[in-house]
N, C-alpha and C positions, 0 to 999 in steps of 0.2 A: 756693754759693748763700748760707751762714751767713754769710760773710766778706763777702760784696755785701753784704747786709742790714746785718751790723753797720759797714762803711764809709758807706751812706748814713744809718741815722741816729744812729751817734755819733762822727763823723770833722768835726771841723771844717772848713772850708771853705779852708782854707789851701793852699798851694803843694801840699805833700805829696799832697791828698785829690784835687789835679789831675793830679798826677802818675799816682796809681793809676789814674786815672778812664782817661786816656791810652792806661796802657797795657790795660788791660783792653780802651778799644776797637780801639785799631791790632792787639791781638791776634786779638779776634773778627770786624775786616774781612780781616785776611792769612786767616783761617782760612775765611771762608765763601767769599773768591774764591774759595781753592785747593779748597775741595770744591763748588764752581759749574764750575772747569775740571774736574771727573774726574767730577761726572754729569752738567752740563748742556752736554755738548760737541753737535756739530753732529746727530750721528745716532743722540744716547739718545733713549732707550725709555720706555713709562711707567715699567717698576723702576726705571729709573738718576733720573728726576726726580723719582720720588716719594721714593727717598734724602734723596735731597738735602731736601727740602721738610722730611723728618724730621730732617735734620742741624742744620738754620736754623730749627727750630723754628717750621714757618709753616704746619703739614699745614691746622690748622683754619681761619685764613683766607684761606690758595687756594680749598679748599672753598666757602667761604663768601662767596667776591666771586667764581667764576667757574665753578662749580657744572657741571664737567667733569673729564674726567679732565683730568693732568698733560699740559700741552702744553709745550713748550721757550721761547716767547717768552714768557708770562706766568710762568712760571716765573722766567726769566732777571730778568724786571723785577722781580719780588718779592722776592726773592732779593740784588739785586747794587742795582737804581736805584729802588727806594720811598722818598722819603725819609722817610716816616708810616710804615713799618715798622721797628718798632725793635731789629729782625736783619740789616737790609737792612745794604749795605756803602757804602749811601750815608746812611742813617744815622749810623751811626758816623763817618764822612767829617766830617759836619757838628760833629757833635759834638766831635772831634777839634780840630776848626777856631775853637772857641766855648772851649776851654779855652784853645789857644793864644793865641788872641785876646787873653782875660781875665790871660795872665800880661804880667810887666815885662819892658820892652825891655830888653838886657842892654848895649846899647852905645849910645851918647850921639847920634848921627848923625842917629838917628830913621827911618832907611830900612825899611822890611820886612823882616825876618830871614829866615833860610835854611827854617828850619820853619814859619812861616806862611807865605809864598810859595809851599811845597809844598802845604800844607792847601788853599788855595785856590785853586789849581791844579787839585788832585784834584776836590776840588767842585764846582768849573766843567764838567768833564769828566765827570763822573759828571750832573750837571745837565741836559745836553746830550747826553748818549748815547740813544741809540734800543735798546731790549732788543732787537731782530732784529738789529742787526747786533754783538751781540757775539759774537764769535768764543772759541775756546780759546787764539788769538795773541792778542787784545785783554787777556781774563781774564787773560791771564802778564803781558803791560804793563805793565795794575792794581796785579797782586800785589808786580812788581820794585819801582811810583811807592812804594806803601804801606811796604815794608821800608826804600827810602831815604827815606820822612818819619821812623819810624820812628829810623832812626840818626840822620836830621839833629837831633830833639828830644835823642837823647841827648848826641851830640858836643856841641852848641850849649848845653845845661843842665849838663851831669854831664862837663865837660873832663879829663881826665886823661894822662898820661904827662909823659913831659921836654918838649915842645913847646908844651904845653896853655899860651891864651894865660887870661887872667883880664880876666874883665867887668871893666864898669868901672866899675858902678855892681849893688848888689846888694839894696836896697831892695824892700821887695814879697813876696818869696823866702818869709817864713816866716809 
């Protein structure tokens, strides 16, 4: 929490502070599907959902907008497709999507890149999901699209090994 605080306000706005941002959130959407898939599966209970709710940091405004116990579809939607929650995992999606956005195309062509293709892909899909029908197969989906944006940001920015091809244009970067 010290190291959030002092990244948002003494971190310049540059490539770097997008970079962290990134992965700070593709860390915190991989993390709250995968504990959305192991308490909010088809036939938990209020223990397992209310977990969860304390995991995503959302105990007080579940409470607060639906003032019952932990049910599994409001859960699921609070949780995974809120985009005004900002634990949600569509949250983050967006977010994710808004850095990408804001950095430089790395190749001259002008086409959509491989990481934002994905970013708004995910977003579309998350945009467009119904909380009833996520499943514990849907959640693994999510979680596999999110680890390949994930790599594709890194492969695509941070090239490396004997094959690694080099942008072609590097402007913007710092």
């Amino acid at each position: 929490a010290s190291f959030a605080g002092l990244a948002q306000e003494n971190m310049n706005r540059a490539a770097g502070w997008r970079f962290l941002e990134m992965g700070r959130r593709a860390e915190r959407a991989i993390n709250t599907t995968r504990f959305a898939r192991q308490f909010a599966y088809d036939e938990a209970g209020d223990e397992d959902l209310d977990i969860l709710l304390t995991l995503v940091d959302c105990q007080i405004t579940y409470r607060s907008r639906y003032l019952v116990q932990p049910l599994l579809t409001p859960v699921r939607d609070l949780a995974v497709l809120d985009p005004f929650n900002p634990r949600s995992v569509a949250f983050q999606v967006a977010a994710l999507n808004e850095h990408i956005a804001a950095l430089p195309s790395l190749k001259e062509h002008g086409l959509i890149e491989r990481p934002q293709r994905l970013a708004v892909a995910l977003e579309a899909m998350l945009t467009t999901a119904e909380a009833g029908r996520l499943d514990v197969k849907t959640l693994f989906a999510l979680e596999q699209d999110l680890l390949s944006l994930s790599d594709a940001i890194g492969l695509h920015y941070f090239p490396h090994g004997p094959n690694a091809s080099r942008p072609e244009k590097l402007t913007g970067l710092a």
